[in-house]
C-alpha positions as CSV (number, residue, x, y, z in Angstrom):
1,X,19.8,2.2,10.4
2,X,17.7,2.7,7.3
3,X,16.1,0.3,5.5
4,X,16.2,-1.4,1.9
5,X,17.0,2.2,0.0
6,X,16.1,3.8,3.0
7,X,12.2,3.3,2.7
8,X,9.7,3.2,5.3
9,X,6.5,1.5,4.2
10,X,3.5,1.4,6.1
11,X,0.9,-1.6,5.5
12,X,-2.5,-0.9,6.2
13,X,-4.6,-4.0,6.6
14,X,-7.4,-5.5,8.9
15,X,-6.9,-8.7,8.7
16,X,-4.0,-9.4,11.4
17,X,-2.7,-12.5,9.6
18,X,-2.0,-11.0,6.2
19,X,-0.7,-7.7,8.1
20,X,1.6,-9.6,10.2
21,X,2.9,-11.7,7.3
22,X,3.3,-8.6,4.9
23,X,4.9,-6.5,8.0
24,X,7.6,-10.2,8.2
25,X,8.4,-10.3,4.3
26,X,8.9,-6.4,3.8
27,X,11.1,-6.8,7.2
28,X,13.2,-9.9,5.8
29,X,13.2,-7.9,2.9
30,X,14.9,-4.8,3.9
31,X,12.5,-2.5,4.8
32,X,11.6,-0.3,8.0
33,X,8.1,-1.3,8.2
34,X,5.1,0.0,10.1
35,X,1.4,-1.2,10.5
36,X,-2.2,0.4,10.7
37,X,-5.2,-2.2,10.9
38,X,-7.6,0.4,9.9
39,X,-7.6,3.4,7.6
40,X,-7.8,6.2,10.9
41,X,-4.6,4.7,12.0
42,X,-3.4,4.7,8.6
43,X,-4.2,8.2,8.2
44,X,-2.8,9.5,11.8
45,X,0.6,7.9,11.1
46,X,1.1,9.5,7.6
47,X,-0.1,12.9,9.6
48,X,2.8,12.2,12.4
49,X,5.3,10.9,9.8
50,X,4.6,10.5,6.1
51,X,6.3,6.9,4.9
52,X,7.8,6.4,1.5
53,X,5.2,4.1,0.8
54,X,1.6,2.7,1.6
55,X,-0.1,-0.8,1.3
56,X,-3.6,-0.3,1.5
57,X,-6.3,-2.4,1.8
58,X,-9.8,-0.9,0.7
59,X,-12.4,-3.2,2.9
60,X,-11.2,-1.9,6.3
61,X,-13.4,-0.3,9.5
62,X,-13.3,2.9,11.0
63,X,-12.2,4.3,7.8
64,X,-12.2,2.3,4.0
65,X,-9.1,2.7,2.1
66,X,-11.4,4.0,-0.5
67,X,-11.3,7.2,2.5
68,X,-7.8,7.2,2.9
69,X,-7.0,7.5,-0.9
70,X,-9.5,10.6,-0.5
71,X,-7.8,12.1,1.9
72,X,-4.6,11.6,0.7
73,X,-5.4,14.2,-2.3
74,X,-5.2,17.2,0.0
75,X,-1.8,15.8,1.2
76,X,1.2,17.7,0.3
77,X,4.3,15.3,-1.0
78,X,1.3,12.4,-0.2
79,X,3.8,8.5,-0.3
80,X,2.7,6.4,-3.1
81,X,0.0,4.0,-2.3
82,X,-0.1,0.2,-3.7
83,X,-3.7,-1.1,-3.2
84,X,-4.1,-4.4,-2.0
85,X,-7.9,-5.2,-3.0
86,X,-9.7,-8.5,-2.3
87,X,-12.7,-6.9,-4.9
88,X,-10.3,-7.8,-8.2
89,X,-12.2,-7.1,-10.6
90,X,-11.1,-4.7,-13.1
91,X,-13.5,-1.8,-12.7
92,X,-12.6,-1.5,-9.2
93,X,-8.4,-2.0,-9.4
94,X,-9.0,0.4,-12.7
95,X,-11.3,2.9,-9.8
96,X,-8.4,3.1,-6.9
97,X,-5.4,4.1,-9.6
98,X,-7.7,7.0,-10.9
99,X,-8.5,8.0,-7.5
100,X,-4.9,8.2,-7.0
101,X,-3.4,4.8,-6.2
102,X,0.4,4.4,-8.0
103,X,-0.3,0.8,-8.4
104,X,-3.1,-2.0,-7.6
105,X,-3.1,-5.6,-6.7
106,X,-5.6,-8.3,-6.5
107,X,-6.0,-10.5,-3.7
108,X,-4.3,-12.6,-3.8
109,X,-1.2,-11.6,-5.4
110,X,2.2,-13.0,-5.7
111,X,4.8,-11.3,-3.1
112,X,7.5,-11.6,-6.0
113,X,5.4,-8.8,-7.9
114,X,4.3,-6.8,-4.9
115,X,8.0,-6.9,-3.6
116,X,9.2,-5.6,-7.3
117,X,7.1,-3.1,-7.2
118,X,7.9,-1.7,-3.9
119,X,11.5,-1.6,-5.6
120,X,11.2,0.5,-8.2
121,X,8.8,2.9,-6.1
122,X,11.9,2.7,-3.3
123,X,14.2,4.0,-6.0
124,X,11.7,6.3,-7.7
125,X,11.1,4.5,-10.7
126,X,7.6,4.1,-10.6
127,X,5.8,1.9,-12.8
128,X,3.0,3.0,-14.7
129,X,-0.5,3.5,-12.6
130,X,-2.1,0.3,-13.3
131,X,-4.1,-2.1,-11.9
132,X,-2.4,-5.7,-11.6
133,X,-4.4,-8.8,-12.4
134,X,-4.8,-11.5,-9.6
135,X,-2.5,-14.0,-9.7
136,X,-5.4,-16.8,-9.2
């Protein structure tokens, strides 16, 4: 069975405790979720299967997120990305839209907002490339 409008979102996140609770919400949510705790996994599952939808973090091993939104360029029909940054300040939320990011958050962030904007994305209604101040 499909999930919430029939997206799959994969969250790509080192540390296990935020991926494990993002992974839970998005799941209680309505969504068919999937999880990569570094950007080479991130990247090897959108090569296997491209989801609808990516949550990536930046600060990661292996491969930064700052990587993954590189290599995302030479994707065909690449999934949106929402970053999940704990650097918030403005120059660098501002640095992952124009590198191709949909949307950016600062750590830490309110899961109303994040789970809003995985909703319009889900039903292609994408907000504005922006970057999202934190909610501190």
């Amino acid at each position: 069975m499909a999930g919430r409008h029939g997206r799959r979102i994969l969250v790509v996140e080192d540390e296990d405790d935020l991926r494990f609770l993002l992974c839970d919400l998005l799941k209680q949510a309505g969504y068919d979720v999937d999880e990569a705790p570094d950007g080479q996994t991130c990247m090897d599952k959108i090569a296997a299967g491209a989801p609808d939808l990516v949550l990536l973090d930046l600060v990661m091993p292996r491969v930064s997120g700052w990587g993954v939104l590189q290599w995302l360029r030479g994707v065909d029909d690449a999934p949106p990305v929402i970053v999940l940054s704990g650097m918030g300040d403005r120059d660098t939320l501002a640095r992952t839209v124009s590198e191709g990011a949909t949307l950016a958050f600062a750590k830490p962030f309110t899961y109303s907002e994040l789970l809003s904007a995985c909703d319009a994305l889900a039903v292609n209604e994408a907000p504005e490339m922006r970057e999202v101040p934190s909610a501190r």
